[in-house]
PyMOL CGO cylinders between C-alpha atoms (Angstrom):
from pymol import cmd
from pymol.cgo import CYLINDER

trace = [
    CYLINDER, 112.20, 181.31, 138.61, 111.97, 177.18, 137.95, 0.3, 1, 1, 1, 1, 1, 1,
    CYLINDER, 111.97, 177.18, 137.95, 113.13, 175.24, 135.49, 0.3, 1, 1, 1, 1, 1, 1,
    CYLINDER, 113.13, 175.24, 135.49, 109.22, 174.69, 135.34, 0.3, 1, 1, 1, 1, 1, 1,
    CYLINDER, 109.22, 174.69, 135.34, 108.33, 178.44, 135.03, 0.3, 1, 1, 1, 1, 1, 1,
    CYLINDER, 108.33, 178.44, 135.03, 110.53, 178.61, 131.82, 0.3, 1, 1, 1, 1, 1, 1,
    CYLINDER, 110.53, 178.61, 131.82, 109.50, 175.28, 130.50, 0.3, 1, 1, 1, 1, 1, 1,
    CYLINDER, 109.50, 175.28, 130.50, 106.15, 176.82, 130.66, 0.3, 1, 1, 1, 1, 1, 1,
    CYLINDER, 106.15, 176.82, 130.66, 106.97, 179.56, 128.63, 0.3, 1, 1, 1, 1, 1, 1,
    CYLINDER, 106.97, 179.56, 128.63, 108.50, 177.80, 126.17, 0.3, 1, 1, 1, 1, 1, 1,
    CYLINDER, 108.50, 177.80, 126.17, 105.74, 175.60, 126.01, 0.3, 1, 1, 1, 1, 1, 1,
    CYLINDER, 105.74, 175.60, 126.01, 103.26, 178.47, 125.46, 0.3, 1, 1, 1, 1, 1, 1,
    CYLINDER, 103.26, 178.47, 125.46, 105.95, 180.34, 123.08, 0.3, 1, 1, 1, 1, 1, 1,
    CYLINDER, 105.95, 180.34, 123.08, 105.84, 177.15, 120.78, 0.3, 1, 1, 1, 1, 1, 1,
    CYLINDER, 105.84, 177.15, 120.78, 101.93, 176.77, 121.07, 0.3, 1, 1, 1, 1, 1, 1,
    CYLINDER, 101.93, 176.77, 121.07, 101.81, 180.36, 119.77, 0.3, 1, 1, 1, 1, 1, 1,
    CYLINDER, 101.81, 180.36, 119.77, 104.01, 179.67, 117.00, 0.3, 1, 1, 1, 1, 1, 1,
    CYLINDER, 104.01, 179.67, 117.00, 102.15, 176.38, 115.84, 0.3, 1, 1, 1, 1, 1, 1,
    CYLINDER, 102.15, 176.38, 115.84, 99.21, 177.88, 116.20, 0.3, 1, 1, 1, 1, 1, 1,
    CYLINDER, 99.21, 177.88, 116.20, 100.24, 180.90, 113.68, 0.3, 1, 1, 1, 1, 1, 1,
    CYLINDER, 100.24, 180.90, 113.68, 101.44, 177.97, 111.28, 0.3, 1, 1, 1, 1, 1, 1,
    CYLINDER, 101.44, 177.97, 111.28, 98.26, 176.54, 111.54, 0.3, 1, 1, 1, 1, 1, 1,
    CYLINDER, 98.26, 176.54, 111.54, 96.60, 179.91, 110.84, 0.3, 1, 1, 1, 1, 1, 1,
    CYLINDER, 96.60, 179.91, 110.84, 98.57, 180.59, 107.96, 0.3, 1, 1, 1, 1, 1, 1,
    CYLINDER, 98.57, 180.59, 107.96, 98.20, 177.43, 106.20, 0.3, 1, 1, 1, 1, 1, 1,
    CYLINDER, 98.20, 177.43, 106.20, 94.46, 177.86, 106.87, 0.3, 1, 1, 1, 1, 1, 1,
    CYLINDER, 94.46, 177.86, 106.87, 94.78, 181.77, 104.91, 0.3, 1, 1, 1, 1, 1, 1,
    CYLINDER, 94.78, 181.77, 104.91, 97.17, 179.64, 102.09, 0.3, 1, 1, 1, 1, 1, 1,
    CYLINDER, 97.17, 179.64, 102.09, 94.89, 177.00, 101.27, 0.3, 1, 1, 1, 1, 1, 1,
    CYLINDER, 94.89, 177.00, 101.27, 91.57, 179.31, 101.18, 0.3, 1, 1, 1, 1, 1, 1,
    CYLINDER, 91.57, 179.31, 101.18, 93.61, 181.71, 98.82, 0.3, 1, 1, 1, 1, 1, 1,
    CYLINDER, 93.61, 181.71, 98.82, 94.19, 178.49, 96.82, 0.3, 1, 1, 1, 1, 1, 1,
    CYLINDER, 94.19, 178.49, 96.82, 90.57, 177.68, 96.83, 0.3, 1, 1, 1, 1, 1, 1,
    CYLINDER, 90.57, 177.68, 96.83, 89.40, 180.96, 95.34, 0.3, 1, 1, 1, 1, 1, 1,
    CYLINDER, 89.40, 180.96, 95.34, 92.55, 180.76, 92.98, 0.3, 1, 1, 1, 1, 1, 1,
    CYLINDER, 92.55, 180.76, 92.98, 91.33, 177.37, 91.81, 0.3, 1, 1, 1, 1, 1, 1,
    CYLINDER, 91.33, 177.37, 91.81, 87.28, 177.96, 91.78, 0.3, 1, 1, 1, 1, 1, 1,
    CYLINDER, 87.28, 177.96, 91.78, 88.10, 181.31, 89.64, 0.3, 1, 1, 1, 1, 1, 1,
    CYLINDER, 88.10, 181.31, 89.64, 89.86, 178.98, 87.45, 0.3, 1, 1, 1, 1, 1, 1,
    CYLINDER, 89.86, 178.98, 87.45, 87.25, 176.73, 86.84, 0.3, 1, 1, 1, 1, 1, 1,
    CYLINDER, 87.25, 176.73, 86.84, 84.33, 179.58, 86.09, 0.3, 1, 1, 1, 1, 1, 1,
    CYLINDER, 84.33, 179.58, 86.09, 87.20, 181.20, 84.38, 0.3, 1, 1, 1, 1, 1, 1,
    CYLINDER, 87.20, 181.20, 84.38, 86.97, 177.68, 81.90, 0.3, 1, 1, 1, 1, 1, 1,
    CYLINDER, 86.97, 177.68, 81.90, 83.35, 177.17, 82.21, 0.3, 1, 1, 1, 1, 1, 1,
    CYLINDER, 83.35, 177.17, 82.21, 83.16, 180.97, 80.84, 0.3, 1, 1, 1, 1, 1, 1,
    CYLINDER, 83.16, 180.97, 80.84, 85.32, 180.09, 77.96, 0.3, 1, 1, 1, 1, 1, 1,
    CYLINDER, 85.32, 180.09, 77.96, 83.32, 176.73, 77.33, 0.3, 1, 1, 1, 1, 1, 1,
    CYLINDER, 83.32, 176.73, 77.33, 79.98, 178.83, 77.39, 0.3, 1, 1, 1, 1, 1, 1,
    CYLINDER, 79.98, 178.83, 77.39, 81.63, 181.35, 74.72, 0.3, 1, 1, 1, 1, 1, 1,
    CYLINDER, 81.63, 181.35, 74.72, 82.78, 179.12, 71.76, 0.3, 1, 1, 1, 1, 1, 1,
    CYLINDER, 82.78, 179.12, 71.76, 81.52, 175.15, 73.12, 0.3, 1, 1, 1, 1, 1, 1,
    CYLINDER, 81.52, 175.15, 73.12, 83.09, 173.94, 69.66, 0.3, 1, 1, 1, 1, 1, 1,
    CYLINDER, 83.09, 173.94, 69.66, 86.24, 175.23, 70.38, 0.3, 1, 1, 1, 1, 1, 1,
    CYLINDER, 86.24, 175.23, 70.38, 88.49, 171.94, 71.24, 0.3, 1, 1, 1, 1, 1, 1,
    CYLINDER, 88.49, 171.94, 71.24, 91.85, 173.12, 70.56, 0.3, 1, 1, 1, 1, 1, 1,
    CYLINDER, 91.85, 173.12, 70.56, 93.29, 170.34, 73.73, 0.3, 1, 1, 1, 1, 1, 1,
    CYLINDER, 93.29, 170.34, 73.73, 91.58, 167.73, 71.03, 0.3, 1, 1, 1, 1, 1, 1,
    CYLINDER, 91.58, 167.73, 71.03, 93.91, 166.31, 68.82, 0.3, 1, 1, 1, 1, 1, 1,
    CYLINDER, 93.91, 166.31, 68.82, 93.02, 167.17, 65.16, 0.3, 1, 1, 1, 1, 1, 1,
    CYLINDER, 93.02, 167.17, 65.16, 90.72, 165.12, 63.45, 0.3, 1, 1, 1, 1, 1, 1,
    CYLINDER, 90.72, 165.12, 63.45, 91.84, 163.08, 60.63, 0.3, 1, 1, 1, 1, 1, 1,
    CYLINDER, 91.84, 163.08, 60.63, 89.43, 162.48, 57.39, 0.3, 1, 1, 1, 1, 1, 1,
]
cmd.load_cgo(trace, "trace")
């Protein structure tokens, strides 16, 4: 075995693991997606229930 043999292992070993990184943050930031479009239907649902209800309005003063 080389120096260059295990260099090339390494090489691949460190590919693998940057690759799974990249797969994972991939996973993480559809997950967020979902999280954040559920969000917004979750408020568009809320809108569509009571559309007069303004409560992040600061009260009206007469």
């Amino acid at each position: 075995m080389t120096d260059s043999d295990t260099d090339d292992g390494v090489d691949e070993e460190v590919e693998r693991e940057m690759e799974e990184a990249r797969r994972e943050a991939r996973e993480e930031q559809k997950r967020q997606d979902v999280e954040h479009r559920s969000d917004v239907r979750e408020k568009e649902a809320k809108e569509q229930e009571n559309p007069d209800d303004h409560r992040d309005e600061p009260p009206h003063n007469s």
